[in-house]
C-alpha positions in Angstrom: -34.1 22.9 -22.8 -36.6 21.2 -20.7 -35.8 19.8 -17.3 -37.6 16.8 -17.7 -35.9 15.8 -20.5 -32.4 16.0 -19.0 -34.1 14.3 -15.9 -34.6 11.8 -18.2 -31.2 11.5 -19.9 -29.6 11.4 -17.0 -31.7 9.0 -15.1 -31.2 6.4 -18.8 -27.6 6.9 -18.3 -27.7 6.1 -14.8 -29.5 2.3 -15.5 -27.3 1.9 -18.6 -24.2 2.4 -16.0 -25.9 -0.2 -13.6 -26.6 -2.4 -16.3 -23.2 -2.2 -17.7 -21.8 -2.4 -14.2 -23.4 -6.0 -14.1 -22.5 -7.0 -17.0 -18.6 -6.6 -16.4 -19.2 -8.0 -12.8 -20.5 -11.0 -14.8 -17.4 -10.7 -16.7 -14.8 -10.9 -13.8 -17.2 -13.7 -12.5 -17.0 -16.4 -15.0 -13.2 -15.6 -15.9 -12.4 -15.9 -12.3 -14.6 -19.5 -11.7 -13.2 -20.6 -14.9 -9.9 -20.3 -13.4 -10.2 -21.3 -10.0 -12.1 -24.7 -11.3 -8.4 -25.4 -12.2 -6.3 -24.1 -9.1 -5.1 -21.0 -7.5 -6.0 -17.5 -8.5 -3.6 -14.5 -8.1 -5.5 -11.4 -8.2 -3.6 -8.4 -8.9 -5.5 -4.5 -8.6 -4.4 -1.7 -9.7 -7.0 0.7 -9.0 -7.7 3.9 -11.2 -9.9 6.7 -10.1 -9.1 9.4 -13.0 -6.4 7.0 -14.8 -6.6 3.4 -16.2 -7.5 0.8 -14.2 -6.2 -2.8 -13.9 -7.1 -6.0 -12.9 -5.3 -9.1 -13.6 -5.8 -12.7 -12.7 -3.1 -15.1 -13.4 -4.1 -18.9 -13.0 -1.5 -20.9 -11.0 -0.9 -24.5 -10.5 0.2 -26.0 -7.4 3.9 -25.5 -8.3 3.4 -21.5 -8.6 3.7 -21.7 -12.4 1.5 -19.6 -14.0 -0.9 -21.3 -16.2 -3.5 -18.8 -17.4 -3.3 -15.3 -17.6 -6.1 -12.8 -18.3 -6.2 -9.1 -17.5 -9.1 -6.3 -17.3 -7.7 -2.6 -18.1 -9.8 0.2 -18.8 -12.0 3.3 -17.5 -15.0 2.8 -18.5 -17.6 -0.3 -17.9 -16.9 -1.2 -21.5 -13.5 -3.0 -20.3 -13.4 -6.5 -21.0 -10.6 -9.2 -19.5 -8.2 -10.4 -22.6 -6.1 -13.1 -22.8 -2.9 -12.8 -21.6 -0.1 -15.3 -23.2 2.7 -13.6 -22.2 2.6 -14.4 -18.4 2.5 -18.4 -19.0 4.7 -20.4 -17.6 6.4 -18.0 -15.3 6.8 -18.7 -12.0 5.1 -16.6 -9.8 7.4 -16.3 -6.8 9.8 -14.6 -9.7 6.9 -12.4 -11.6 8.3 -9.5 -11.0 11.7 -9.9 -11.7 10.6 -11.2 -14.7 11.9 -9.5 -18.2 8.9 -9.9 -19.6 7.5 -7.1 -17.6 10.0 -4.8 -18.9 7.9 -4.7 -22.2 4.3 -3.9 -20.3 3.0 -0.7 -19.2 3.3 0.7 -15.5 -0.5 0.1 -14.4 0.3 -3.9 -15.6 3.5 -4.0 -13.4 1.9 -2.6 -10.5 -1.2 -5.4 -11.0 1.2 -8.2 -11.2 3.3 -6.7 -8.4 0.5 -6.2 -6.0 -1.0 -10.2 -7.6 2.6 -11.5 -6.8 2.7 -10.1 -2.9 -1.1 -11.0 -2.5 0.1 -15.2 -3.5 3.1 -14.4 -1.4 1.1 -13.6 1.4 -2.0 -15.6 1.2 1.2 -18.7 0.6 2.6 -17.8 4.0 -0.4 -17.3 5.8 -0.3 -13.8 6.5 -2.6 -12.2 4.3 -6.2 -10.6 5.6 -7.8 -9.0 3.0 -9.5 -5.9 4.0 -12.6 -4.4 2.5 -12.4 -1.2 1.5 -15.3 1.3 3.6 -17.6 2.8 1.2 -18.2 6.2 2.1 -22.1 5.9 2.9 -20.9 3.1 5.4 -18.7 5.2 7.0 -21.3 8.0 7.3 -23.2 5.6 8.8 -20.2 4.7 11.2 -20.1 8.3 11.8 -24.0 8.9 12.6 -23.8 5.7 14.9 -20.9 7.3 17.0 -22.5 10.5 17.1 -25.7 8.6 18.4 -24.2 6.7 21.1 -22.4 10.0 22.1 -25.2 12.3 22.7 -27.2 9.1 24.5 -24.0 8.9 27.0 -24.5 12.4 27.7 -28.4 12.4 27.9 -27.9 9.1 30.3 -25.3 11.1 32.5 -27.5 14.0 32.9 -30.3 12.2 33.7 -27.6 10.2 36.7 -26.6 13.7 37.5 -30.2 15.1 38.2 -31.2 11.9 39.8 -28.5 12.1 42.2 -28.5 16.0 43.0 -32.5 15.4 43.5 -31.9 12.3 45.8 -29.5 14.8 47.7 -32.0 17.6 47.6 -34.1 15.0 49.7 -32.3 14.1 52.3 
């Protein structure tokens, strides 16, 4: 088989990834505006490298009910968020000791567990989300220390031989 041709293969299936990749950014976009145009979002991750993953936004009025629910789950870029009925009118602070949980699968517990303790936190004021580091940025991280490390020595050579040549002088 020709090269180029699975160059090109694998460079359309890169931009249809991108492309796809947008579109389901677009996705989580508008359902999370829609919701936060009428109060507080709870955001619940469940993160899947190999298996499922799951995000789930539940729309909550001032009280903490729950008044919207709608929830991502997938692996590929095809995922879509979907309606969620189920979670409406629950209470939030109780959430997971809801029974309504019982009847979900484990990656949706663990999204409206982590969604629960995220409102929990964010309600207290202790809550400081933290970006994850992409792995090029920490390489970068990594070059920048080894830079400033190798300049530290350079500089203290250079103080050295200035200082054992001043010596020599005198």
């Amino acid at each position: 088989m020709n090269i180029f041709f699975l160059g090109a293969v694998a460079i359309i299936a890169y931009i249809l990834q991108i492309f796809l990749g947008m579109k389901q950014i677009k996705n989580f976009n508008s359902v999370y505006i829609r919701m936060k145009r009428k109060g507080k979002v709870a955001i619940g991750r469940r993160p899947g490298r190999i298996a499922s993953g799951t995000i789930l936004l539940l729309g909550v009025d001032s009280t903490g009910i729950i008044q919207e629910a709608e929830m991502m789950q997938g692996t590929s870029i095809l995922a879509r968020f979907k309606p969620r009925p189920q979670f409406t009118g629950i209470d939030i602070h109780q959430l997971t000791d809801s029974s309504i949980l019982t009847n979900e699968n484990k990656l949706t517990r663990k999204a409206a567990a982590n969604a629960q303790k995220i409102y929990l936190e964010v309600e207290k004021g202790n809550h400081q989300d933290k970006a994850p580091v992409s792995p090029i940025f920490n390489l970068g991280n990594q070059l920048s220390l080894m830079k400033l490390s190798i300049q530290e020595k350079l500089s203290k050579k250079d103080e050295n031989s200035a200082f054992r040549s001043s010596y020599h002088e005198k």
